[in-house]
C-alpha positions as CSV (number, residue, x, y, z in Angstrom):
1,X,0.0,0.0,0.0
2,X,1.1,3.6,-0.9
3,X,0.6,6.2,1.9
4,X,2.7,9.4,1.7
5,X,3.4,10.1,4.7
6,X,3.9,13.7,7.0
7,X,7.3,13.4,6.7
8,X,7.5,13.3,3.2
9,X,5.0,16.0,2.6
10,X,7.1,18.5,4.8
11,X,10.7,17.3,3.2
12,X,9.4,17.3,0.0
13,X,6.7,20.5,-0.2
14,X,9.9,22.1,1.3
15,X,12.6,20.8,-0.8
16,X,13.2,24.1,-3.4
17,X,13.6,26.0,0.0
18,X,16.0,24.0,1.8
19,X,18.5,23.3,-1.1
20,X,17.3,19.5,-2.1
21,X,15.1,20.1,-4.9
22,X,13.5,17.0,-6.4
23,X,15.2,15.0,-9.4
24,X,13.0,13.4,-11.8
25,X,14.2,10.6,-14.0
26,X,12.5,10.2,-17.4
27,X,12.9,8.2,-20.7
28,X,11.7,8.8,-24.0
29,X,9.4,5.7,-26.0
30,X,13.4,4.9,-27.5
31,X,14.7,4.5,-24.1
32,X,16.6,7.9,-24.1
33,X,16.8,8.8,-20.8
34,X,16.8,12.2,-18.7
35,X,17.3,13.8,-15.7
36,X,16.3,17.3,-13.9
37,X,16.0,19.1,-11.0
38,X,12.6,20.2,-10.4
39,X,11.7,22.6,-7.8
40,X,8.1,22.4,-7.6
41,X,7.9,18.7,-6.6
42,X,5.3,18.6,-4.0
43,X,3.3,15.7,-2.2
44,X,-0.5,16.0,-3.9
45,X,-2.2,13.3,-2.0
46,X,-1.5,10.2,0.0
47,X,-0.1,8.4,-3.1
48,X,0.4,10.6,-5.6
49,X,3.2,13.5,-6.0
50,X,2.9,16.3,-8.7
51,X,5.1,19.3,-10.2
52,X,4.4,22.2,-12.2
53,X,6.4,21.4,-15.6
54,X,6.7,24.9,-16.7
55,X,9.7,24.2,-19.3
56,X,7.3,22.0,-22.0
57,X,11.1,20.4,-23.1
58,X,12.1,17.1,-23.1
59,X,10.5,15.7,-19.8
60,X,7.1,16.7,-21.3
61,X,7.8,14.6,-24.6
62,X,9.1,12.0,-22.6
63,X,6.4,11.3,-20.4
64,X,3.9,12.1,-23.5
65,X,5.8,9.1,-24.9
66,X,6.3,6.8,-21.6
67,X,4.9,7.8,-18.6
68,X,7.1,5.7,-16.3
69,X,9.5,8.1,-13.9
70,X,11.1,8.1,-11.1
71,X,11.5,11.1,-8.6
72,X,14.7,10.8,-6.1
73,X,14.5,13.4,-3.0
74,X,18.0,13.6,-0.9
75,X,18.5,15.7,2.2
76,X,21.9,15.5,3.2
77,X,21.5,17.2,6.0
78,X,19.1,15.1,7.8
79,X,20.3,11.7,5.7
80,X,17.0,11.1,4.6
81,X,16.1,9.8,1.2
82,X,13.6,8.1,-1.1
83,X,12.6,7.3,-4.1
84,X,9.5,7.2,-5.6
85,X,8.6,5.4,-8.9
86,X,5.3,5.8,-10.6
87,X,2.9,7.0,-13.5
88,X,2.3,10.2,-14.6
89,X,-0.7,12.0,-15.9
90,X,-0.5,15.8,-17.5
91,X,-3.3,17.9,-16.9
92,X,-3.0,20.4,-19.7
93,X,-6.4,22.4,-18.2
94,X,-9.4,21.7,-15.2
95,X,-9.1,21.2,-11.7
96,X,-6.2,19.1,-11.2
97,X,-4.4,22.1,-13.1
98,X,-5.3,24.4,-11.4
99,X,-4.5,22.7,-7.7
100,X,-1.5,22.0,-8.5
101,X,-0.6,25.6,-9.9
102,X,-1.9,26.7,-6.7
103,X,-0.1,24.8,-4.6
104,X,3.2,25.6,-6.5
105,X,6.2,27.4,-4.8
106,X,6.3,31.1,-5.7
107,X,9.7,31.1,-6.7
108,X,8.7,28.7,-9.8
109,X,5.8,29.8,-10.6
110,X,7.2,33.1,-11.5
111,X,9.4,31.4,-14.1
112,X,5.8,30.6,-15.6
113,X,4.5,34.5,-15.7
114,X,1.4,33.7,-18.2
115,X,0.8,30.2,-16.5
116,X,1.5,28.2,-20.0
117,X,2.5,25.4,-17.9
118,X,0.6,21.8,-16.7
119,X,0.1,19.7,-14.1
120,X,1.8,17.0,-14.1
121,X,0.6,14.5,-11.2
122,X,2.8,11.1,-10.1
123,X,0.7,8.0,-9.0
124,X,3.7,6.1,-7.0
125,X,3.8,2.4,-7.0
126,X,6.8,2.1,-5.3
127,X,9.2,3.9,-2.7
128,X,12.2,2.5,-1.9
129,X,15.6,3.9,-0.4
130,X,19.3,4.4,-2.0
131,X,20.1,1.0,-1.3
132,X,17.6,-0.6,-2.9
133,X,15.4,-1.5,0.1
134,X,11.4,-1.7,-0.9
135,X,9.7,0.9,2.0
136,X,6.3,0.5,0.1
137,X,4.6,-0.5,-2.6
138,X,1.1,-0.6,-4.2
């Protein structure tokens, strides 16, 4: 079973702010992979995490073409770490948009002055640590 828990909300909502921004892994339908910071990873729900992908570059095309990512948070500080791997929806326009655009830190969201970016929500399947170790899964 996925459940997100308070800890992970707190680390994560606040992971721009305390220099540990999220990385997402992608790869494209040819197995190309990628890999980014991105500062608006946030929890959304008890098993799902989101961002505000306000570039539209290559991790758009590549979860257009396979939605299959994984996000790795690291605070060195505190020596905690996850990661989570999952499927991702983009919600180009509605509701989900919109929350998650409201619930995006400031500090992106002005990179994105006339809001041309999506939602892009994570449904994890799996957390696990650096080492390997399985801490949940769905």
């Amino acid at each position: 079973m996925i459940s997100l828990i308070d800890q992970m909300r707190e680390m994560i909502d606040n992971a721009l702010a305390n220099g540990c921004p999220c990385i997402l892994a992608t790869a494209a339908a040819d197995g190309e992979p990628d890999i980014g910071y991105k500062g608006s990873m946030m929890v959304f729900d008890g098993e799902s995490l989101a961002y505000w992908e306000r570039t539209r570059r290559q991790h758009l095309k590549n979860v257009s073409e396979n939605p299959r990512v994984v996000v790795l948070f690291r605070d060195p500080k505190s020596r905690v770490n996850w990661r989570f791997h999952g499927v991702v929806t983009v919600h180009e326009q509605g509701p989900i948009r919109d929350q998650v655009m409201a619930r995006t830190v400031k500090d992106e969201l002005d990179k994105d002055p006339e809001r041309k970016g999506a939602a892009v929500v994570i449904r994890v399947d799996k957390v696990t640590n650096l080492a390997g170790q399985v801490l949940q899964t769905r």
